[in-house]
ROTORKE-251758 format. One line per 4 residues: number of its first residue (from 1); their letters; for each residue z, x, y of C-alpha. Coordinates in pm, whole numbers. Each point is the difference from the previous one (the first is absolute). Layout:
NUM	A	Z,X,Y ~ ... $
This chain:
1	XXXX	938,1516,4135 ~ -282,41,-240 ~ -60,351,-153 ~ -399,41,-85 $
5	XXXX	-209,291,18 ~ -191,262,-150 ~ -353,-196,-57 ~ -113,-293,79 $
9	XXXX	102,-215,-333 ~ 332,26,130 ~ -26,-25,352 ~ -222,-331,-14 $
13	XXXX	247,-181,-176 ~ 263,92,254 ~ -241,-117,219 ~ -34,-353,-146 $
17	XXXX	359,-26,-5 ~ 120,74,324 ~ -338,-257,61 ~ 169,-249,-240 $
21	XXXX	393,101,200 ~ -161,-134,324 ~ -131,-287,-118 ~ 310,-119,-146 $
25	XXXX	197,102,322 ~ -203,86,316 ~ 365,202,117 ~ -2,229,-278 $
29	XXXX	-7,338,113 ~ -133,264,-273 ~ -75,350,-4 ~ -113,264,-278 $
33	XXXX	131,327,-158 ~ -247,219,-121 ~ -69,431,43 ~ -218,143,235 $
37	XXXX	-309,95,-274 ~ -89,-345,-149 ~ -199,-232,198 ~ 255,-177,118 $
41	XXXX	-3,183,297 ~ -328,-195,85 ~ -11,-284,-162 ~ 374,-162,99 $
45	XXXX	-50,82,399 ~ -335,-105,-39 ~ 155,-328,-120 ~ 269,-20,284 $
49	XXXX	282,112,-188 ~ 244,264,83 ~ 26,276,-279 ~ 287,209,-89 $
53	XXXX	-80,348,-205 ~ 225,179,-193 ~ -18,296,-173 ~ -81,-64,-395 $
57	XXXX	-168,223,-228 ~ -262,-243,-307 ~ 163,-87,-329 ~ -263,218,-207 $
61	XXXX	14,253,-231 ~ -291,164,161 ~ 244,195,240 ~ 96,263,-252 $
65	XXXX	382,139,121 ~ -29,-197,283 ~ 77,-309,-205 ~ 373,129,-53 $
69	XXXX	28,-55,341 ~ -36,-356,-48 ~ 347,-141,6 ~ 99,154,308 $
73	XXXX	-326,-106,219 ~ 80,-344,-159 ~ 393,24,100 ~ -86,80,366 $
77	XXXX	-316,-221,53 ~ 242,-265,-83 ~ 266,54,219 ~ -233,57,306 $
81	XXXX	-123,-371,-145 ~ 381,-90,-9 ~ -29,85,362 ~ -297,-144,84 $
85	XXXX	109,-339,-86 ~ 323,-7,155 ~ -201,86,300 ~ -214,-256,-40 $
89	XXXX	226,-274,-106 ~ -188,-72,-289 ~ 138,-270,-251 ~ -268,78,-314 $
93	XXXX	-186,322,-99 ~ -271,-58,-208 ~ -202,274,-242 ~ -344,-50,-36 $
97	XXXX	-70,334,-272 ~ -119,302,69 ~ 261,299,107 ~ 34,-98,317 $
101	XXXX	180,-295,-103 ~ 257,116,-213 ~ 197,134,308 ~ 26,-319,159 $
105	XXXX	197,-159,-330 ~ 185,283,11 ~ 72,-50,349 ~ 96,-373,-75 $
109	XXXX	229,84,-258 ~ 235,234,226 ~ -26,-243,286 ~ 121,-318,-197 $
113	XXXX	-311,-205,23 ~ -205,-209,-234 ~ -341,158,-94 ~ -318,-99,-173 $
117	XXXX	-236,207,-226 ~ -372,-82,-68 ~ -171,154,-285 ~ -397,-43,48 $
121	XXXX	-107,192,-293 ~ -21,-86,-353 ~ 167,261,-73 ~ 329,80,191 $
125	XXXX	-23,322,202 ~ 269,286,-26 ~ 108,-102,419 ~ 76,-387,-119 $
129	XXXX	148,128,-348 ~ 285,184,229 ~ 33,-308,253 ~ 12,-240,-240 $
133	XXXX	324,99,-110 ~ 138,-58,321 ~ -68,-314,42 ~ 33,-415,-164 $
137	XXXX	-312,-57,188 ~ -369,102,-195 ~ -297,-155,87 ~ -310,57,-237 $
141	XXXX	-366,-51,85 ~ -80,-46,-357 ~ 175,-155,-265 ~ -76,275,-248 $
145	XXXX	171,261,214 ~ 315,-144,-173 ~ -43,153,-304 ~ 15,364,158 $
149	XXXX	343,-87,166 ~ 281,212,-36 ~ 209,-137,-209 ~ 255,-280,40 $
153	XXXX	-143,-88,355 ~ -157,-327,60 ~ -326,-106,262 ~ -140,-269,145 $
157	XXXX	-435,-17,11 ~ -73,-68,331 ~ -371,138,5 ~ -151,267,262 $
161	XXXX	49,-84,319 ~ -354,-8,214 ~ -94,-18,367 ~ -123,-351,113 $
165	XXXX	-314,100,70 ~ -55,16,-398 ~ 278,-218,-114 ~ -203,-319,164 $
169	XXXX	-360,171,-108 ~ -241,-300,-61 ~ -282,270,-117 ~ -263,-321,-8 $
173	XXXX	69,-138,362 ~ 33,406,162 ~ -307,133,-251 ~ -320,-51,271 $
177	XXXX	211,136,280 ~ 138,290,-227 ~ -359,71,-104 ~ -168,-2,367 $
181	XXXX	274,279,107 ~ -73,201,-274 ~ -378,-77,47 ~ -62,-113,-371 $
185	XXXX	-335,-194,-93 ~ 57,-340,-118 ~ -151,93,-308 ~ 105,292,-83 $
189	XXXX	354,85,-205 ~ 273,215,179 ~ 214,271,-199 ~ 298,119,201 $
193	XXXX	164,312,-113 ~ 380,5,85 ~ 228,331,-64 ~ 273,-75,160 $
197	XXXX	159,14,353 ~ -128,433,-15 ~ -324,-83,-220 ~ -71,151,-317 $
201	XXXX	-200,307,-68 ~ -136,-106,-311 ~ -84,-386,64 ~ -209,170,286 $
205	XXXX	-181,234,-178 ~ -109,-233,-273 ~ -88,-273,257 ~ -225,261,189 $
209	XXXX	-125,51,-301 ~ -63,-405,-71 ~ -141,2,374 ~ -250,266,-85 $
213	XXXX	-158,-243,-355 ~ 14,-295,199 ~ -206,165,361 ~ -327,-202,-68 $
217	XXXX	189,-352,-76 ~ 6,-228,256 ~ 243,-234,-248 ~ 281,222,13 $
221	XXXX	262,110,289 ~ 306,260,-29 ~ 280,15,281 ~ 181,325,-100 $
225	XXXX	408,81,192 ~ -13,342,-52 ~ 354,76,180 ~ -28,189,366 $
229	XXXX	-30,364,-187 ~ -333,-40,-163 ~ -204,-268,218 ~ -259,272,191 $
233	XXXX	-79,137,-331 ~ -68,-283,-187 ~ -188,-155,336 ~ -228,322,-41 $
237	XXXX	-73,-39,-369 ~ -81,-401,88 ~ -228,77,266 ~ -309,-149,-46 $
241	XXXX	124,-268,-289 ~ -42,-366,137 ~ 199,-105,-324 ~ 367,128,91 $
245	XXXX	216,74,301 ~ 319,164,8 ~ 314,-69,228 ~ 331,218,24 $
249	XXXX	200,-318,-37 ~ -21,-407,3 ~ 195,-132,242 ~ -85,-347,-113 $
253	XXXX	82,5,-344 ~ -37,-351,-4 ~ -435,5,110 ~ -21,278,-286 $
257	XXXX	96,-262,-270 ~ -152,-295,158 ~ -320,180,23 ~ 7,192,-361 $
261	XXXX	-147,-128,-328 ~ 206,285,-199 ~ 258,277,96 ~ 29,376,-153 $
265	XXXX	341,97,105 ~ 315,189,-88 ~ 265,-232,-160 ~ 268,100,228 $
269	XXXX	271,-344,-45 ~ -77,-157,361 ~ -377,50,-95 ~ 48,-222,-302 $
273	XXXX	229,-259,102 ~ -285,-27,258 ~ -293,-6,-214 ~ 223,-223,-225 $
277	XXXX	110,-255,306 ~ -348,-81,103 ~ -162,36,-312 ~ -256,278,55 $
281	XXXX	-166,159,-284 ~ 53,386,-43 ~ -70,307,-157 ~ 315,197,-15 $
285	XXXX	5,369,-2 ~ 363,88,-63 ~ 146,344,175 ~ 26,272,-252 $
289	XXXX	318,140,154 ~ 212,-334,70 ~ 398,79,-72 ~ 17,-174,-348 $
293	XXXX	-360,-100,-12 ~ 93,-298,197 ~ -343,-77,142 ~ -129,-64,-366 $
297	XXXX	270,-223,-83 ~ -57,-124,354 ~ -368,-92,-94 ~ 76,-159,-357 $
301	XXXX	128,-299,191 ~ -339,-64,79 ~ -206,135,-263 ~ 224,-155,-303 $
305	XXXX	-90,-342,145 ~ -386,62,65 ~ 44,-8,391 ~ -79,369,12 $
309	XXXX	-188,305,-144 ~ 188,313,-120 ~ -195,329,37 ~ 210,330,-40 $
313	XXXX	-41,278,272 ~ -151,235,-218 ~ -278,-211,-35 ~ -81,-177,308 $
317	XXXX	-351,183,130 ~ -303,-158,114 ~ -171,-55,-284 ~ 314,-150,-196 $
321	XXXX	57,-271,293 ~ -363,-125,9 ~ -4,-1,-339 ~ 383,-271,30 $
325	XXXX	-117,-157,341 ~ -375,-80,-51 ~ 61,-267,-249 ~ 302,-144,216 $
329	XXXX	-174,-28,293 ~ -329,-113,-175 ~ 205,-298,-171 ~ 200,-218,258 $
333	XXXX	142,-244,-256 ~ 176,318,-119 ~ 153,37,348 ~ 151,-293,3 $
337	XXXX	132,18,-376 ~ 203,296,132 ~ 80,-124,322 ~ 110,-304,-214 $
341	XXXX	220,182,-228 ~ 237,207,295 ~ 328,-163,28 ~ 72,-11,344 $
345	XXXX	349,-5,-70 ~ 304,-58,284 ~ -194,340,221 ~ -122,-233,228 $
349	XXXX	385,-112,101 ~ 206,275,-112 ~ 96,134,322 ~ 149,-367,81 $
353	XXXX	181,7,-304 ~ 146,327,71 ~ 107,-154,346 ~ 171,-262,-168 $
357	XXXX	138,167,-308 ~ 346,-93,151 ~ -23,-363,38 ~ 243,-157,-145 $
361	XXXX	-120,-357,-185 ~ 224,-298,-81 ~ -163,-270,-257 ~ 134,-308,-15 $
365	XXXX	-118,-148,-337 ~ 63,-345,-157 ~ 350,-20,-192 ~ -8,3,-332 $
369	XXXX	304,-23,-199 ~ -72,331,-215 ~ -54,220,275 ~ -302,99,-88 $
373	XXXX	-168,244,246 ~ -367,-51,-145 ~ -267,334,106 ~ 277,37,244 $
377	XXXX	217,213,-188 ~ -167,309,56 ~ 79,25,371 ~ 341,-138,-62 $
381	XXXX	99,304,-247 ~ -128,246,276 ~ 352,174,102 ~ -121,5,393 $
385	XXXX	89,-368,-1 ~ -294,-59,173 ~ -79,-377,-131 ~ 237,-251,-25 $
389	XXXX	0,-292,-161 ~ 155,-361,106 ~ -29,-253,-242 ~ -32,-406,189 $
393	XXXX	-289,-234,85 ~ -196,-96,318 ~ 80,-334,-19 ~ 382,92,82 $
397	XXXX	19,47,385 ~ 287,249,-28 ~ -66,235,-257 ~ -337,61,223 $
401	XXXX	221,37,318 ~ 178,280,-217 ~ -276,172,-157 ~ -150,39,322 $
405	XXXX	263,124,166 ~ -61,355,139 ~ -395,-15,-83 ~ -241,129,198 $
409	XXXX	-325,-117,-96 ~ -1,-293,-282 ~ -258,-100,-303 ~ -8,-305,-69 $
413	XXXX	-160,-16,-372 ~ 238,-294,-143 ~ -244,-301,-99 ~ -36,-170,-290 $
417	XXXX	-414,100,-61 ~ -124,-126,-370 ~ -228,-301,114 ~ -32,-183,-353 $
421	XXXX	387,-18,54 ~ -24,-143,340 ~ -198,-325,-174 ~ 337,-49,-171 $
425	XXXX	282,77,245 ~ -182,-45,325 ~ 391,-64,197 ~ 79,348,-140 $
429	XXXX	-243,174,196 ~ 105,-174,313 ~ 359,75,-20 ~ -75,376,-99 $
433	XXXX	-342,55,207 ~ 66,-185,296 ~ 416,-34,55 ~ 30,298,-130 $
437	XXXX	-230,186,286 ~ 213,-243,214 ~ 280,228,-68 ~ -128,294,33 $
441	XXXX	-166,-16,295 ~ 339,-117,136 ~ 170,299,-157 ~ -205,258,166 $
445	XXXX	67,-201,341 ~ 349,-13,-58 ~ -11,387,-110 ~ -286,164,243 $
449	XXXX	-261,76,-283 ~ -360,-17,15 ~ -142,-204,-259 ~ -282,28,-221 $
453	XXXX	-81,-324,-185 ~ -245,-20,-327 ~ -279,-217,32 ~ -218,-61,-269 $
457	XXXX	-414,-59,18 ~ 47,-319,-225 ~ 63,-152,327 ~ -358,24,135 $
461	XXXX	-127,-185,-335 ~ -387,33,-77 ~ -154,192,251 ~ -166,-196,245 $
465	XXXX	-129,343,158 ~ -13,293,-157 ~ 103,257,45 ~ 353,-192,84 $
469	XXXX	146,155,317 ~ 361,-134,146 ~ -193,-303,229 ~ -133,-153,-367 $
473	XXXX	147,-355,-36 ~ 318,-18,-222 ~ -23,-234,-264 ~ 307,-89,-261 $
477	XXXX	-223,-37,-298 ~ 306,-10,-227 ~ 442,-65,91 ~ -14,383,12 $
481	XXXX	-224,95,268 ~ 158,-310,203 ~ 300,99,-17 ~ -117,370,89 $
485	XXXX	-205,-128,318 ~ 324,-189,93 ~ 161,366,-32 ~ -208,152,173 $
489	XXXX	-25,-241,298 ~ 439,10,-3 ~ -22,359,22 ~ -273,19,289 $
493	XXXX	229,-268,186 ~ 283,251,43 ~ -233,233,157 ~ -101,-238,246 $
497	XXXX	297,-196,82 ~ 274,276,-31 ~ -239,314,21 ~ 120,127,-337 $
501	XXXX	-240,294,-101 ~ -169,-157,-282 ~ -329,90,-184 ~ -128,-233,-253 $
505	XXXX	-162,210,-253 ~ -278,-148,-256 ~ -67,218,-306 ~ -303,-140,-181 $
509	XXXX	69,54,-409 ~ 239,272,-3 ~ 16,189,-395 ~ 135,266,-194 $
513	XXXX	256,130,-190 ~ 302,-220,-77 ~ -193,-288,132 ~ 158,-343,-151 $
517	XXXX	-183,-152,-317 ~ -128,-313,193 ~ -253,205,168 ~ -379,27,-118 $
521	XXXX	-30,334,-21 ~ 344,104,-190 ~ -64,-343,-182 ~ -367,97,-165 $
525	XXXX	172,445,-55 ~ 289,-146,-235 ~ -217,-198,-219 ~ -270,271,0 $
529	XXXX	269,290,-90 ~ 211,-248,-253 ~ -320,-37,-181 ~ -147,-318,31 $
533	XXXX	-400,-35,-56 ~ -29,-322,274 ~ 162,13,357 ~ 66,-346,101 $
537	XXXX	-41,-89,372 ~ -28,-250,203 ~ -325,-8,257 ~ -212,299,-22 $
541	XXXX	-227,-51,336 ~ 250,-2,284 ~ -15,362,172 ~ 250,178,99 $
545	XXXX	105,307,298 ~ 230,218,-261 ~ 219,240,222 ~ 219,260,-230 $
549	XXXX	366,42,101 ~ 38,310,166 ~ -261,-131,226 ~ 153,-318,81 $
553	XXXX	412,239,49 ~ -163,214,228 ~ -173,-258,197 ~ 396,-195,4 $
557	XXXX	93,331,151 ~ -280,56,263 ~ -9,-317,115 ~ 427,46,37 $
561	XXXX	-100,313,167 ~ -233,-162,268 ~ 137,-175,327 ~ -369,-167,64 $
565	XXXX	57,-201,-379 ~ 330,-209,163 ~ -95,-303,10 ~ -343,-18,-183 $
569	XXXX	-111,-109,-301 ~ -193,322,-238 ~ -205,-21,-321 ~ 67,300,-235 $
573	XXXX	-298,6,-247 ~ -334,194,-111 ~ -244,-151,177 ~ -131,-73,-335 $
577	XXXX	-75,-260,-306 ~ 27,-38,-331 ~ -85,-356,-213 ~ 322,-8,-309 $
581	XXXX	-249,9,-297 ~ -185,347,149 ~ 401,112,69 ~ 103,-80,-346 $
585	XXXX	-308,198,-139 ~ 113,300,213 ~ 317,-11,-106 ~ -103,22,-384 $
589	XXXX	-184,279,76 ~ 322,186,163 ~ 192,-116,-321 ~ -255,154,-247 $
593	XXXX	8,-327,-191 ~ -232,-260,-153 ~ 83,-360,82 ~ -224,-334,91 $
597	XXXX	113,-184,309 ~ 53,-400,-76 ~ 128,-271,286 ~ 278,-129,-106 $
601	XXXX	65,-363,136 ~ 341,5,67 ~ -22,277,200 ~ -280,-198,253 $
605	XXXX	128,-76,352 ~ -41,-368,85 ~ -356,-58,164 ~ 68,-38,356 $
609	XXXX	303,292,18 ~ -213,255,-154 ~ -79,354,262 ~ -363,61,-112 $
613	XXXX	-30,272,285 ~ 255,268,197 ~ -183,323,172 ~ 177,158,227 $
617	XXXX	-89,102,320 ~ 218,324,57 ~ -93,111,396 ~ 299,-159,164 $
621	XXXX	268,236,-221 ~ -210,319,59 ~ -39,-70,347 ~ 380,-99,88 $
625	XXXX	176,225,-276 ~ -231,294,-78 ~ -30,-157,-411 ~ -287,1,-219 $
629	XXXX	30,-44,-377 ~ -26,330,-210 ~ -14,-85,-377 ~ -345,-111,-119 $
633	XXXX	15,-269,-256 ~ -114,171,-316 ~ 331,225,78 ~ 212,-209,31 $
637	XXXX	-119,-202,-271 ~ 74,301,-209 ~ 334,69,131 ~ 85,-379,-96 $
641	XXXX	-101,60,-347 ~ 200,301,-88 ~ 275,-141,168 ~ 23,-379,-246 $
645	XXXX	-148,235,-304 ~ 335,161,59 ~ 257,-291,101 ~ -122,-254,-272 $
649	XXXX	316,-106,-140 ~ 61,-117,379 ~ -297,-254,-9 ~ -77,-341,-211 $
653	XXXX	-346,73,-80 ~ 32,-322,-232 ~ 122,-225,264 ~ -158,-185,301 $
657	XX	234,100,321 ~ -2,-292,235 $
């Protein structure tokens, strides 16, 4: 039972949710609670979803006496939720803000059952204040909502939740077709004004305005949602202008982006996490009225990183818009700087998170005799008991059999992956890499789990073809990606000869945070941030497909997701290259250092193992499993940076890791 109503920032995430429940499980039966003056009463039906209204006055101090009467709307809102989902036999309630939802966590609480709230603004509103107090279970959109928390309660950041339609937005490959509906000129730059699932009285006015400067340019276009109430006046004071038409609403949110070059919009949270998941540029017009200003705090998540343009209400006419958007629209390398700068964040995948926010996640980890628990201890401390930890090795037959007892869906990560090392101790990496896949392929028989072995795109060696798509030739280059292509072929051969559901998944140069020294990239940040004036590396003209980490988890966890992966073999990378000297000079720019690169000898592959080439060619995972990668380089980059800058001691800047 999901509670969402009111407007449409809380509604669409419920939306995406119950979108994200059925994709998880096709049998999942889910309804709404909302009250019979929000547009819930459209939108949910409209979406083939049963809705449940209850009576509930808003949380706002706007009501005068009426507010006293709070408590005891709340009370019995509540138990006609209570009711409601004994009726329905439901087994979660979720919250998704706004004061419809309150009642349904209320509701929860006296029936016994587990609920979830979701917080989409930066700034907590008074509905999700209350509920969060009745509940272990907070979801955030953004991470700085945390700091407005009530006190003593903790969150997870899951991101906004967003409809498909916009969660797997490829603006560039949807732009011509977005642009012919809307009947834009190639050559002329589109402005879409957005206020919000009602529009916005002043965003219209000064756009009307905008429409009426710009009448005798044939460079400029203006798409103005006005909301239902206001469309045949605006039409009226249009008529005539070739440069701007106005609609009531957008059904396809997803054509507006594709076909704008700059939005003007409200900053409403599911309109950011939006703007900030497909990196569109905007002009943010905050509402004046917003409980707790959250719309301004809303928009500084964009506008603190230079993704998006602040403007207050009070001064967003006409002539103070051209005067912002004429030299955005008249500079495209600007465009892309802020495009470049949003952080798209988890949005894209936050309503599968929420699904799986109960998961429960058992790591087996190689035994060491000091129990140490490594960047697991985090998840370990949580008092859900959520992760578990069993300490053993994949090269012992039984302590696989027991860890994956019970499992559902299995990861295997194990492998030994340094390749200088594997020159040393090639045995090693056929005892762990290929007996110990052995095992746990035979584990998951044993135990009825699906399996999801890690590949590597070593094991297609210098691209003969680029880009490298899963029919490229594998060629062991090195004892490491031999051993891997051994791997991989063990794991494929339970699919085929005892129909195990396998997927053999192939990240291509996975980074980030808490990355292992041995790498390049956490290699060249802990000499820049220890100091040093020369970063020794080995070869500086191989190229490289660098795919951050989140990207390369939540590809793991579509491709676990999708029935049409089992038995297939699925690059996860950018679809894009970058040579190690050109990466190293990028990443001394994220540090804000000065250093000279040098090649350092020992660090040089020998001649005939070196990979001078891996590009990815991505179609196969968006096709089967819905993925594309979300963190542009220069991001991530940056997220890498701040992260070694600030776990140095962790590191041996000084010291070559083989």
């Amino acid at each position: 039972m999901i509670g969402a109503g009111g407007t449409g920032g809380h509604i669409y995430p419920g939306l995406a949710l119950a979108e994200a429940l059925h994709r998880a499980d096709p049998r999942a039966v889910i309804s709404f609670v909302g009250t019979e003056r929000g547009l819930e009463t459209g939108l949910i039906p409209e979406a083939g979803y049963r809705l449940h209204t209850v009576g509930m006055i808003p949380f706002d101090a706007a009501l005068g006496l009426r507010r006293y009467l709070l408590p005891a709307a709340l009370l019995r809102s509540g138990r006609q939720c209570q009711e409601i989902l004994r009726a329905q036999g439901a087994q979660v309630a979720v919250g998704m803000g706004g004061y419809p939802s309150a009642p349904v966590i209320v509701g929860a609480r006296l029936a016994g059952l587990p609920s979830v709230v979701h917080e989409s603004n930066a700034v907590p509103g008074r509905a999700n204040r209350f509920a969060a107090r009745l509940t272990p279970h907070i979801a955030l959109a953004f991470d700085r909502t945390r700091a407005h928390l009530p006190a003593g309660l903790s969150a997870q950041t899951v991101g906004m939740p967003l409809t498909g339609a916009v969660a797997r937005l490829d603006r560039a490959a949807l732009r011509a077709e977005a642009r012919r509906h809307f009947e834009v000129p190639d050559h002329a730059r589109l402005l879409v004004f957005n206020g919000g699932s009602l529009g916005a009285a002043r965003l219209t006015a000064a756009a009307v305005e905008l429409a009426e400067r710009w009448r005798h340019r044939t460079d400029r276009r203006l798409l103005i949602k006005t909301g239902p109430a206001t469309l045949t006046e605006v039409r009226a004071r249009l008529a005539g202008n070739p440069v701007a038409q106005a609609v009531a609403y957008l059904d396809r949110m997803d054509l507006a982006y594709a076909a704008a070059d700059l939005m003007v919009c409200r900053a409403g949270s599911a309109t950011v996490a939006e703007l900030s998941s497909i990196r569109m540029p905007a002009v943010l017009v905050p509402y004046p009225h917003a409980p707790h200003d959250h719309q301004t705090h809303n928009a500084r998540v964009l506008s603190d990183t230079g993704a998006g343009l602040l403007l207050p209400d009070r001064e967003c006419t006409g002539e103070r818009l051209a005067a912002l958007v004429e030299p955005l629209l008249a500079d495209p390398a600007r465009l892309a700087a802020m495009a470049a700068a949003a952080d798209p964040g988890d949005h894209a995948r936050a309503a599968d998170l929420l699904v799986t926010r109960g998961a429960r996640v058992r790591a087996l980890v190689h035994y060491k005799p000091y129990a140490e628990r490594g960047y697991l201890a985090r998840y370990l401390a949580e008092p859900d008991g959520a992760v578990e930890m069993i300490a053993g090795d994949v090269r012992d037959v039984g302590r696989v059999l027991d860890a994956v007892a019970g499992c559902d869906t299995v990861f295997h990560l194990a492998a030994l992956i340094g390749i200088p090392y594997s020159y040393l101790a090639p045995e090693a990496y056929v005892q762990t890499n290929v007996v110990g896949t052995q095992n746990v392929a035979a584990a998951c028989l044993r135990h009825g789990a699906r399996l999801l072995h890690t590949s590597t795109s070593e094991v297609y060696g210098t691209a003969i073809t680029a880009p490298i798509s899963e029919e490229h030739p594998l060629q062991p280059q090195s004892p490491y990606s031999a051993s891997k292509i051994g791997a991989d072929m063990l794991a494929l051969s339970y699919w085929h000869a005892f129909e195990l559901p396998v997927s053999v998944v192939r990240p291509f140069n996975t980074y980030g945070p808490r990355q292992s020294a041995r790498a390049v990239i956490p290699t060249v940040l802990a000499q820049l941030h220890a100091g040093a004036r020369e970063i020794r590396l080995g070869s500086t003209t191989p190229t490289r497909d660098f795919t951050y980490a989140t990207d390369t988890a939540e590809g793991f966890l579509a491709i676990a997701r999708a029935d049409r992966a089992i038995g297939e073999v699925i690059n996860l990378g950018t679809g894009s290259e970058v040579s190690i000297g050109d990466l190293s000079k990028a990443l001394i720019a994220a540090s804000g250092r000065e250093a000279e690169i040098v090649v350092d000898p020992s660090r040089l592959r020998p001649g005939g193992s070196e990979v001078e080439r891996l590009l990815s060619d991505n179609r196969k995972a968006h096709e089967l499993a819905g993925w594309q990668p979300r963190v542009a380089l220069a991001e991530g980059l940056r997220r890498t940076s701040d992260w070694v800058a600030e776990h140095l001691h962790l590191l041996a800047p000084d010291r070559y890791q083989v």
